[in-house]
C-alpha positions as CSV (number, residue, x, y, z in Angstrom):
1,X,-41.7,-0.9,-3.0
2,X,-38.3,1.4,-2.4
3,X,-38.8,4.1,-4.3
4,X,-36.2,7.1,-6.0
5,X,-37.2,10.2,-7.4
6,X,-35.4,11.9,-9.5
7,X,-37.2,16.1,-8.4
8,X,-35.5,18.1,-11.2
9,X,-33.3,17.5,-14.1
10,X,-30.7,19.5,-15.7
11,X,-30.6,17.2,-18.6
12,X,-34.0,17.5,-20.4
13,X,-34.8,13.9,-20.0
14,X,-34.5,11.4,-17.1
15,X,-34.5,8.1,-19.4
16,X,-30.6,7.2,-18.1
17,X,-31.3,7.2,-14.5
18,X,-34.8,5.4,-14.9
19,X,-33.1,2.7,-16.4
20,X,-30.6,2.3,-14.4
21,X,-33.1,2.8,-10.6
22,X,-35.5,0.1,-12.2
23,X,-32.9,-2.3,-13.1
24,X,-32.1,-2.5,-9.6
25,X,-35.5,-3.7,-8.9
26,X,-36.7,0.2,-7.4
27,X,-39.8,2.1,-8.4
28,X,-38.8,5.5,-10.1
29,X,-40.6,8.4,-10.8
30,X,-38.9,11.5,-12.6
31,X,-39.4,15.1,-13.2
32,X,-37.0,16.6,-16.3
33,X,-38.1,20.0,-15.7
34,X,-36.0,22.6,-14.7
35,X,-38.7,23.8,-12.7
36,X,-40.0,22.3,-9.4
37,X,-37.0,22.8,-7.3
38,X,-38.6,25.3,-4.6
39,X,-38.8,23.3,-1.0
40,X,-42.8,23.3,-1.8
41,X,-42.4,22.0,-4.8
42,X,-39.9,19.0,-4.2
43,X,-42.2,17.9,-1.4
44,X,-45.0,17.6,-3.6
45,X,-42.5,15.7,-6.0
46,X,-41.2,13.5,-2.5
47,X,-44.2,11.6,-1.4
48,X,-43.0,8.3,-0.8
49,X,-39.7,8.6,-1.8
50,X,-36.4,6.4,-0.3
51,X,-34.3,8.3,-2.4
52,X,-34.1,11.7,-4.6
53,X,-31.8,12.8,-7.3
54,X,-31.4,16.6,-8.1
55,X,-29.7,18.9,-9.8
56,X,-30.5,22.2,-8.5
57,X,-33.3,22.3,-6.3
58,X,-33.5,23.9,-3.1
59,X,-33.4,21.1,-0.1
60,X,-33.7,22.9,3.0
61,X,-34.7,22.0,6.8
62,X,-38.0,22.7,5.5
63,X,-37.9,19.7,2.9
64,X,-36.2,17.6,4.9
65,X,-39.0,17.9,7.9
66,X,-41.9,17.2,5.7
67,X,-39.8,14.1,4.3
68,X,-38.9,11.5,7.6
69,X,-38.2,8.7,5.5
70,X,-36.2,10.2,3.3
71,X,-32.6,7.9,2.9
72,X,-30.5,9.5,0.6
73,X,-30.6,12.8,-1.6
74,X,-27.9,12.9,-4.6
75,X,-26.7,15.7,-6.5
76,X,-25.7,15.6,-9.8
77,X,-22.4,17.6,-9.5
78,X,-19.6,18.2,-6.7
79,X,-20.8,21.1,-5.0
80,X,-24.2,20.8,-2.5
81,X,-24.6,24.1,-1.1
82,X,-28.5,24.0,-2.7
83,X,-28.9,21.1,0.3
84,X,-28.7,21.8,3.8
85,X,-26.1,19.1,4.5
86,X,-26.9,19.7,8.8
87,X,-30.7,19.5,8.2
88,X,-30.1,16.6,6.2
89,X,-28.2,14.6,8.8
90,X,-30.1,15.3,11.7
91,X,-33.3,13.7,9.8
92,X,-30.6,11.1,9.2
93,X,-30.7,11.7,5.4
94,X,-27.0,10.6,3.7
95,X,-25.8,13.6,1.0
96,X,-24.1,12.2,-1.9
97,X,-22.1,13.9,-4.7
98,X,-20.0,13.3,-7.6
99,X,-16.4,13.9,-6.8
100,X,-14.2,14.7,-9.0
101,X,-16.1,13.2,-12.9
102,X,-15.7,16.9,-14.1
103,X,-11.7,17.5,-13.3
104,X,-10.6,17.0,-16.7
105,X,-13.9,19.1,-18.6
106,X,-13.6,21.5,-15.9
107,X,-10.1,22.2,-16.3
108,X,-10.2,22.3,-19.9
109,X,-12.9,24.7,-20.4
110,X,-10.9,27.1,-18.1
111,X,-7.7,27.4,-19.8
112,X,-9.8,27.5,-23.1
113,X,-11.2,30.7,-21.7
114,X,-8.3,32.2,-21.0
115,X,-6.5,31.4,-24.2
116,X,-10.1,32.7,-26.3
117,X,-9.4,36.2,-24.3
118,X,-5.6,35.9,-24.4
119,X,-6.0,35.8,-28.1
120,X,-8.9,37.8,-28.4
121,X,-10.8,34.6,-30.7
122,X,-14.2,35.6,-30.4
123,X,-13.4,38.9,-31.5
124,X,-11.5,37.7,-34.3
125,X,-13.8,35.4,-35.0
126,X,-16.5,37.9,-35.2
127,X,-15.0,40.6,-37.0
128,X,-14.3,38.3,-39.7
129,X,-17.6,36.4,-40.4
130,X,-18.5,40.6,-40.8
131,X,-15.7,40.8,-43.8
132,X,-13.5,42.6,-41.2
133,X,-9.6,41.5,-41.8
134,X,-7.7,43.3,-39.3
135,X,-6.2,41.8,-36.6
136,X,-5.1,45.1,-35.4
137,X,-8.2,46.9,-34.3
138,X,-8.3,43.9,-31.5
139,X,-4.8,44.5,-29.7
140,X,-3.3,43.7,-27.3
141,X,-3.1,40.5,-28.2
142,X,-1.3,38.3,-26.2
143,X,0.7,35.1,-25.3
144,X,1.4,32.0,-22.8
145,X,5.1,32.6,-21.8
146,X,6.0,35.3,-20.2
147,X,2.4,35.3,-18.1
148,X,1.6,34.0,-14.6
149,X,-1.2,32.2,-14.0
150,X,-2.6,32.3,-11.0
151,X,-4.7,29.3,-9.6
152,X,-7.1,29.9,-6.5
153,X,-8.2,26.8,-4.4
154,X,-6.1,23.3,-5.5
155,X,-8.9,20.6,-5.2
156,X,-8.3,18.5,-8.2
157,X,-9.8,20.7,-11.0
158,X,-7.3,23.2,-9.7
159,X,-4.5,20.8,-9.4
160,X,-5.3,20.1,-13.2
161,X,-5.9,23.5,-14.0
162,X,-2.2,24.3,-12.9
163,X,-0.6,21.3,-14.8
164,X,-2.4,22.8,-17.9
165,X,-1.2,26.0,-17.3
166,X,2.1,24.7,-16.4
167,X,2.4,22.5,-20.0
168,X,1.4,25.1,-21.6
169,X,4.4,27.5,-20.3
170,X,2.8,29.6,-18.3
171,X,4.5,30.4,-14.7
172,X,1.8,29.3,-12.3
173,X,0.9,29.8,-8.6
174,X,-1.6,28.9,-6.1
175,X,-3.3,29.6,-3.3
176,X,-5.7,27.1,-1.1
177,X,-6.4,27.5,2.5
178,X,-4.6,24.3,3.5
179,X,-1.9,25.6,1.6
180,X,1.5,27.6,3.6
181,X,2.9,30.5,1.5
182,X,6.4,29.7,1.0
183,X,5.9,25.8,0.3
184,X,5.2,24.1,-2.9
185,X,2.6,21.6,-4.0
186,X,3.8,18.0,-4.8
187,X,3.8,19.3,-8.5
188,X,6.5,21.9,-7.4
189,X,3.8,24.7,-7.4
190,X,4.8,27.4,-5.2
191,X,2.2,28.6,-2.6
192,X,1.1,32.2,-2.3
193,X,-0.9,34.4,-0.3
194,X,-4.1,35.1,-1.5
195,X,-3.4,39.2,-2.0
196,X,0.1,38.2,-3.9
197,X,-1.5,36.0,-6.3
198,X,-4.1,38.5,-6.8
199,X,-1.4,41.8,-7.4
200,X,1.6,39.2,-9.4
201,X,-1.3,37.0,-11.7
202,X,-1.8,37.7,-14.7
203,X,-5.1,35.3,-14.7
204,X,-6.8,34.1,-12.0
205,X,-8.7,31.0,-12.2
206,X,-11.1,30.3,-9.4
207,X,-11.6,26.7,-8.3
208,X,-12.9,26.5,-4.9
209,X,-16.2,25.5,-2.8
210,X,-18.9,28.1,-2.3
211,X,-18.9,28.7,1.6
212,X,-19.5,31.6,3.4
213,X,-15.4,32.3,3.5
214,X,-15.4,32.1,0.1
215,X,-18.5,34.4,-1.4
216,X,-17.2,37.2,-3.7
217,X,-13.8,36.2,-3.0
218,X,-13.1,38.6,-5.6
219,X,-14.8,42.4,-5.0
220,X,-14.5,46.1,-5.6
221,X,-12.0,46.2,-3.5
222,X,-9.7,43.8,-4.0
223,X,-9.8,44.3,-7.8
224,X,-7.9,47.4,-7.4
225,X,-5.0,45.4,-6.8
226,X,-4.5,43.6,-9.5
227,X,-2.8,44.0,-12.9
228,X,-5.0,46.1,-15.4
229,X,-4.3,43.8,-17.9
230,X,-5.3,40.6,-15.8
231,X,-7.7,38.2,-16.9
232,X,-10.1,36.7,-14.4
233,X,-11.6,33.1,-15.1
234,X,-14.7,31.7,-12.5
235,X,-15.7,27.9,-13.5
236,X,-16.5,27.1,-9.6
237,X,-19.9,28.8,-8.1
238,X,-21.4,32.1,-9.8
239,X,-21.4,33.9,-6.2
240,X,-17.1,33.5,-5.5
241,X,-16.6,36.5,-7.5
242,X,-18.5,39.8,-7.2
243,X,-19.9,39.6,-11.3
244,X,-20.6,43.1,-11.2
245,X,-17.7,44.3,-9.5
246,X,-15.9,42.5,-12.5
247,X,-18.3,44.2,-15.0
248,X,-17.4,47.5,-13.6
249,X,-13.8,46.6,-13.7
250,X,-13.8,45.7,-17.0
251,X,-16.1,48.7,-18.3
252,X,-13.6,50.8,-16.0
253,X,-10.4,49.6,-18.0
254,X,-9.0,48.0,-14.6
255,X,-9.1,44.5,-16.1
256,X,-8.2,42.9,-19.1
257,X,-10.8,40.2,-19.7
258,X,-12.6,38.0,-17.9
259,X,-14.0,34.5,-18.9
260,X,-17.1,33.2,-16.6
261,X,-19.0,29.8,-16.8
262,X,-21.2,30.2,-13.9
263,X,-23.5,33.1,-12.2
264,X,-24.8,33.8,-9.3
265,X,-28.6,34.1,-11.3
266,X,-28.5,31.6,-13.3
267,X,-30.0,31.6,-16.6
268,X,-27.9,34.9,-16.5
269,X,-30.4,37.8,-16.6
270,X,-31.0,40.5,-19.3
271,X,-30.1,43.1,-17.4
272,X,-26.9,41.7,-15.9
273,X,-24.1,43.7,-16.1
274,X,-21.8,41.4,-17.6
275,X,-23.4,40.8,-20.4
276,X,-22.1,43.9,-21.9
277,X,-18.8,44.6,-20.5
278,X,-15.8,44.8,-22.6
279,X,-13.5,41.6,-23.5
280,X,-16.0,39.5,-21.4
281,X,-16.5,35.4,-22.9
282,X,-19.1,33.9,-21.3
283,X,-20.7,30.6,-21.4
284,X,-24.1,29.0,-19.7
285,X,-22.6,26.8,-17.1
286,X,-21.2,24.5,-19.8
287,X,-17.7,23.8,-18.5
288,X,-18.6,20.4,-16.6
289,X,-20.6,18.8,-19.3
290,X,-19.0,16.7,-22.2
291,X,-20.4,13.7,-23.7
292,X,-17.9,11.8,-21.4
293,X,-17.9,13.5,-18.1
294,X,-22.4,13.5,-19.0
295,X,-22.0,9.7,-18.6
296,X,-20.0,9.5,-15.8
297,X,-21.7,12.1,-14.0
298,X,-25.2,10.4,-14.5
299,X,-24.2,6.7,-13.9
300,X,-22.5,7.9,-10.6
301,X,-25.1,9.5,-9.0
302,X,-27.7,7.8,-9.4
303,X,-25.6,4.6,-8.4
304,X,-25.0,6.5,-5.0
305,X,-29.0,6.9,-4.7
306,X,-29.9,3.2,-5.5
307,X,-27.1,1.8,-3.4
308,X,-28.2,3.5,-0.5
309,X,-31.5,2.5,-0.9
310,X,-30.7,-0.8,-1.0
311,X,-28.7,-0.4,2.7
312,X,-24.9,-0.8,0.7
313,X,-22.3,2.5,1.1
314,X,-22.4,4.7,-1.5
315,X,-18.7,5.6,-3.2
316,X,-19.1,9.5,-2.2
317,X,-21.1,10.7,0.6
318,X,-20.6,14.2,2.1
319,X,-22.1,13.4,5.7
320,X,-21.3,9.2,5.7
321,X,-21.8,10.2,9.5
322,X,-26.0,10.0,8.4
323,X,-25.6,6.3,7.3
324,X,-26.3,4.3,9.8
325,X,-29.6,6.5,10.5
326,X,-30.4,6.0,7.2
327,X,-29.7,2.6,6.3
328,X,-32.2,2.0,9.6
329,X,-34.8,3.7,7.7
């Protein structure tokens, strides 16, 4: 009998996609755990398995070797760069993801985190659950007009990002590799270079893939050039930014504020730095999840693992070129 694994869970319970596998008449076995996501582990967790479902764990050449038969692996988000998309298409194992189910909570969370530091809410917030009333001791406070927001790759959360920002009055700019300085987007967004959005924004809001062009995007370096009262604002991959450079910058006066969602450790260690810097908001890689986008995100992606299973094309696949090979399985 076909079978799908689901190796590791960010969701503390596997009961959605186990419904969902076994209605379409496949064996399912599932680990909730946010453990088990070394490659020795999800091979223990593989034996036997079609199809896989995973969240975080670590499929590498190594995992995909010890796992011939293995049709389809499906991640529960956009980006895969915990699966080694070329490993997994020479053992002719298709890569699935879930494009685009997060643009809207994505998008949201982002310009809610610059509008908390903007208007310094937690602060407030905190100083007056502590009888403190006095809005003063937390200036500069700030507001939407009169600021540029800058939006750094335009993939659809960052097209939504900048129609937020837009709507909401701020002037807004972009930059994307695909995208000419000089020209606009089809929303009228004008395309910069990547140094002029970082020296004219007064946030930057990254939205872009995790690739090897793109890790810690933002640095020591090229901090310096920015606006000491910029805001910086990471809801793509932990590892775009330097987090500590940012810490520094922050401690260091050379920033404003910063508002991050994701890390590159993640549960965010004790001793990280930016746990303590200054005008920092921070959440636990919350900004895709809402009730909504939970559903959506869940019925998808495991709907890409059982219809490749069952030989059909799945509606996202990030190497459809490993199909054929593993519809032969």
């Amino acid at each position: 009998m076909r079978k799908i694994v689901m190796t590791d869970s960010d969701f503390g319970s596997c009961e959605f996609e186990e419904k969902m596998v076994t209605a379409a008449g496949i064996s399912f076995s599932g680990y909730d755990s946010k453990e088990g996501r070394t490659p020795e582990e999800l091979i223990e967790h593989l034996h036997g398995a079609d199809g896989a479902i995973t969240s975080y764990g670590k499929y590498t050449s190594q995992v995909f070797e010890a796992c011939p038969n293995l049709k389809v692996v499906c991640k529960t988000g956009t980006g895969v760069d915990n699966i080694d998309v070329e490993a997994a298409t020479k053992n002719g194992t298709a890569v699935c993801n879930v494009v685009g189910y997060g643009t809207e909570v994505v998008s949201d969370h982002a310009i809610a985190l610059a509008l908390s530091i903007i208007r310094r809410i937690p602060e407030l917030d905190s100083d007056l659950r502590r009888g403190i009333w006095d809005y003063q001791r937390r200036r500069p406070l700030g507001q939407v007009r009169g600021r540029t927001f800058g939006v750094v790759g335009m993939g659809n959360i960052g097209r939504a990002v900048a129609e937020k920002a837009k709507g909401l009055g701020f002037h807004v700019i972009a930059w994307d590799r695909r995208g000419q300085p000089g020209r606009f987007t089809p929303e009228g967004i004008p395309f910069v270079t990547f140094d002029e959005l970082l020296r004219t924004s007064d946030v930057v809001s990254f939205h872009t893939a995790l690739t090897q062009d793109t890790t810690h995007m933002l640095d020591a370096q090229n901090i310096k050039s920015m606006k000491h009262d910029a805001i910086v604002i990471n809801t793509s991959r932990g590892a775009v930014i330097d987090v500590d450079a940012v810490a520094s910058a922050l401690a260091d006066g050379l920033l404003w504020g910063a508002g991050i969602d994701v890390f590159p450790t993640e549960p965010l260690p004790e001793s990280a730095l930016i746990r303590k810097a200054p005008n920092a908001v921070l959440t636990p890689h919350a900004a895709y999840w809402s009730e909504e986008s939970g559903v959506e995100l869940q019925t998808r992606c495991t709907q890409n693992a059982i219809d490749v299973v069952l030989g059909k094309e799945p509606e996202d696949c990030v190497n459809p070129e490993a199909l054929p090979a593993a519809f032969a399985k």
